[in-house]
C-alpha atoms as one frame of an Amber mdcrd trajectory, in Angstrom:
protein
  -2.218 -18.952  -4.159   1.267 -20.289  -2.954   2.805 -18.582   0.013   5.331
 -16.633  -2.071   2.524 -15.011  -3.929   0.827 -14.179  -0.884   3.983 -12.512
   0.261   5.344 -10.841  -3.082   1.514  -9.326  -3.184   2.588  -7.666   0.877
   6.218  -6.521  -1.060   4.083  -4.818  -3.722   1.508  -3.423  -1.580   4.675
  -1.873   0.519   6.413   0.108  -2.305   9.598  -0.042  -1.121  11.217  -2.978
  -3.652  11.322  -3.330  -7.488  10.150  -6.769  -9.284  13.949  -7.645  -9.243
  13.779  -7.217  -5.277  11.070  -9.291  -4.695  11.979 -12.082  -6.409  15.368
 -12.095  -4.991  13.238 -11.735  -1.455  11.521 -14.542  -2.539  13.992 -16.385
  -4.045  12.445 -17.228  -7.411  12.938 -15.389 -10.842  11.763 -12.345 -11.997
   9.824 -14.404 -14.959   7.574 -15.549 -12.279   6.821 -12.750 -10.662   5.864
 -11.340 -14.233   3.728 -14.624 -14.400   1.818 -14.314 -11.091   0.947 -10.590
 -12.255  -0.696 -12.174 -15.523  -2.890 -14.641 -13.592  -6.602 -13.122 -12.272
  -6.528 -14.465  -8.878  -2.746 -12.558  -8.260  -4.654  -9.493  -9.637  -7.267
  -9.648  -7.908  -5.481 -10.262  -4.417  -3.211  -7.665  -5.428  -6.634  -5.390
  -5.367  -7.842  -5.993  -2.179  -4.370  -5.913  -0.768  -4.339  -2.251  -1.774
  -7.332  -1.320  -0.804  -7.028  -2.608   2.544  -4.226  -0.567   3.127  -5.583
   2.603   1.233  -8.567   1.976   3.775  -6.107   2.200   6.699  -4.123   5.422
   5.511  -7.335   7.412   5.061  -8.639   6.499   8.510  -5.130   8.201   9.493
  -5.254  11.308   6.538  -8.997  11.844   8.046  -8.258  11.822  11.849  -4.810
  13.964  11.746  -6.825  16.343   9.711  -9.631  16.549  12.179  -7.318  17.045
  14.771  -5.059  19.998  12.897  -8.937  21.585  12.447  -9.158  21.501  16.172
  -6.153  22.467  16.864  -5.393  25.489  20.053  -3.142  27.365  17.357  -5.676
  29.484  14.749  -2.440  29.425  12.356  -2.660  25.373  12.376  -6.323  25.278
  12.128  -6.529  27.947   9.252  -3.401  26.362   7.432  -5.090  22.568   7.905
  -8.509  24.045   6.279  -6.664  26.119   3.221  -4.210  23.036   2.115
């Protein structure tokens, strides 16, 4: 994969910009963006991009939860353990 790809599949992992964005970002047309979606290796990339950072939000969900569960306050640790 080209550069751009590599960096449209970072815009897409973000969230924050629309096809139309990222190919302006990028400075090629939203056709091609449509086309490195298609392809298997994009796809797949695309994957493992997310998953990476799903990976790294849970480690965050999981350790602000542990520490609202041991929180001083009983009204934080009870509301942390019935949401």
């Amino acid at each position: 994969m080209n550069p751009k790809q590599n960096k449209a599949i970072l815009l897409m992992v973000e969230g924050e910009l629309t096809q139309k964005q990222i190919a302006k970002e990028l400075n090629v047309s939203v056709q091609s963006i449509i086309t490195w979606r298609k392809k298997s290796e994009f796809q797949e990339a695309l994957v493992i991009a997310e998953r990476e950072k799903l990976k790294g939000l849970s480690i965050k969900a999981i350790k602000t939860m542990e520490n609202l569960l041991n929180a001083k306050s009983e009204l934080v640790r009870y509301n942390a353990a019935s949401d």
